[in-house]
C-alpha positions in Angstrom: -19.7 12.6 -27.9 -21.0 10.5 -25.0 -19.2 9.8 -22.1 -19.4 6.6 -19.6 -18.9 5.8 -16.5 -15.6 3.1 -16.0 -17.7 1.2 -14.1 -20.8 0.7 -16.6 -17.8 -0.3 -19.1 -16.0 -2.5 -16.7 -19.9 -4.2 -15.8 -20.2 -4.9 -19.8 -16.9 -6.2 -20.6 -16.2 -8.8 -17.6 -18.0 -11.5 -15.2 -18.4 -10.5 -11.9 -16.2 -13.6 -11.1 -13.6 -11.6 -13.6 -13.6 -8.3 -11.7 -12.9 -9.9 -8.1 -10.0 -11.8 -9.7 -8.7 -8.9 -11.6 -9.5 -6.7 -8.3 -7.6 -9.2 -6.1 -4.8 -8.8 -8.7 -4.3 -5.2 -8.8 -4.6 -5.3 -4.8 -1.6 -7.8 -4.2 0.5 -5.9 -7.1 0.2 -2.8 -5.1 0.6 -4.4 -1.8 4.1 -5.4 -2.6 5.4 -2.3 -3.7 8.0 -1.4 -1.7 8.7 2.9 -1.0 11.5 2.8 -3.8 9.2 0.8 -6.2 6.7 3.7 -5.3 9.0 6.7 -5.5 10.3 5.3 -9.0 6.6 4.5 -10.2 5.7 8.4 -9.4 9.4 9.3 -11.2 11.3 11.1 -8.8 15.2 10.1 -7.9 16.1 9.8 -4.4 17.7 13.1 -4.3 14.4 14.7 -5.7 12.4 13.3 -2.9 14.7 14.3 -0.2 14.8 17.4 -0.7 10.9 17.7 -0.6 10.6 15.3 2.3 13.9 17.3 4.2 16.1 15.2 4.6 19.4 13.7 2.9 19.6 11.6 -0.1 21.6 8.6 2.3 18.5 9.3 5.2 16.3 8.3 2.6 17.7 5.5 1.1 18.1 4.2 4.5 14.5 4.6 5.1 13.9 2.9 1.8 15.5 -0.2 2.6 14.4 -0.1 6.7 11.4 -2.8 7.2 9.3 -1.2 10.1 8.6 2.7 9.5 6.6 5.2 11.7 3.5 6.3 10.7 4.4 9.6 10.5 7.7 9.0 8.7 5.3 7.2 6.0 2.8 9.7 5.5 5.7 12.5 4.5 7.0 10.1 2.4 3.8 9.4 0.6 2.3 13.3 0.8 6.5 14.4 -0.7 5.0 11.7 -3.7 2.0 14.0 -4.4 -0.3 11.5 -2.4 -1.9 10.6 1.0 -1.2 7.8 3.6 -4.4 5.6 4.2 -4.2 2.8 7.1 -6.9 -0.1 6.8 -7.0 -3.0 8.3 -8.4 -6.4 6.6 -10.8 -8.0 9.0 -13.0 -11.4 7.7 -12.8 -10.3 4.2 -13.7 -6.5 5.5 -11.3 -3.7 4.0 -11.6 -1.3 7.5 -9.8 1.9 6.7 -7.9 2.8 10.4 -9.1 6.9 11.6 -6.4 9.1 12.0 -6.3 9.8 15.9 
């Protein structure tokens, strides 16, 4: 059996046109995921998560439904999901991901 690379098979099957569209797509889904749509896309109740992240089940769905987090608030949220916090900043068209620091 021979393996591809996604990208070869993403190349053959759509226009380049096609793949910024569908790229700008997938980039504004995931930019309007909120935390809860995130913890519930990852499949953990709110009561799972605080206990990894330390902290209440009511502290967390407060800081679920808060609209201006610290950075270091977010990145234990994301790393109790099983991922890690990446800052970038979009400057004329450039994705610029922001060093830690």
């Amino acid at each position: 059996m021979t393996t591809k690379k996604w990208s070869d098979i993403r190349a053959k099957k759509f226009s380049p046109d096609e793949l910024r569209r569908i790229d700008r797509e997938v980039e504004n889904e995931l930019l309007e995921m909120d935390l809860r749509a995130l913890r519930e896309a990852v499949g953990l109740t709110q009561e799972e998560l605080a206990q990894k992240v330390e902290i209440t089940q009511s502290q967390l769905s407060k800081l679920e439904r808060r609209v201006d987090h610290r950075i270091s608030t977010l990145r234990r949220y994301v790393e109790a999901l099983g991922g890690t916090l990446e800052i970038a900043a979009i400057v004329d068209g450039k994705r610029i991901k922001l060093a830690e620091g």
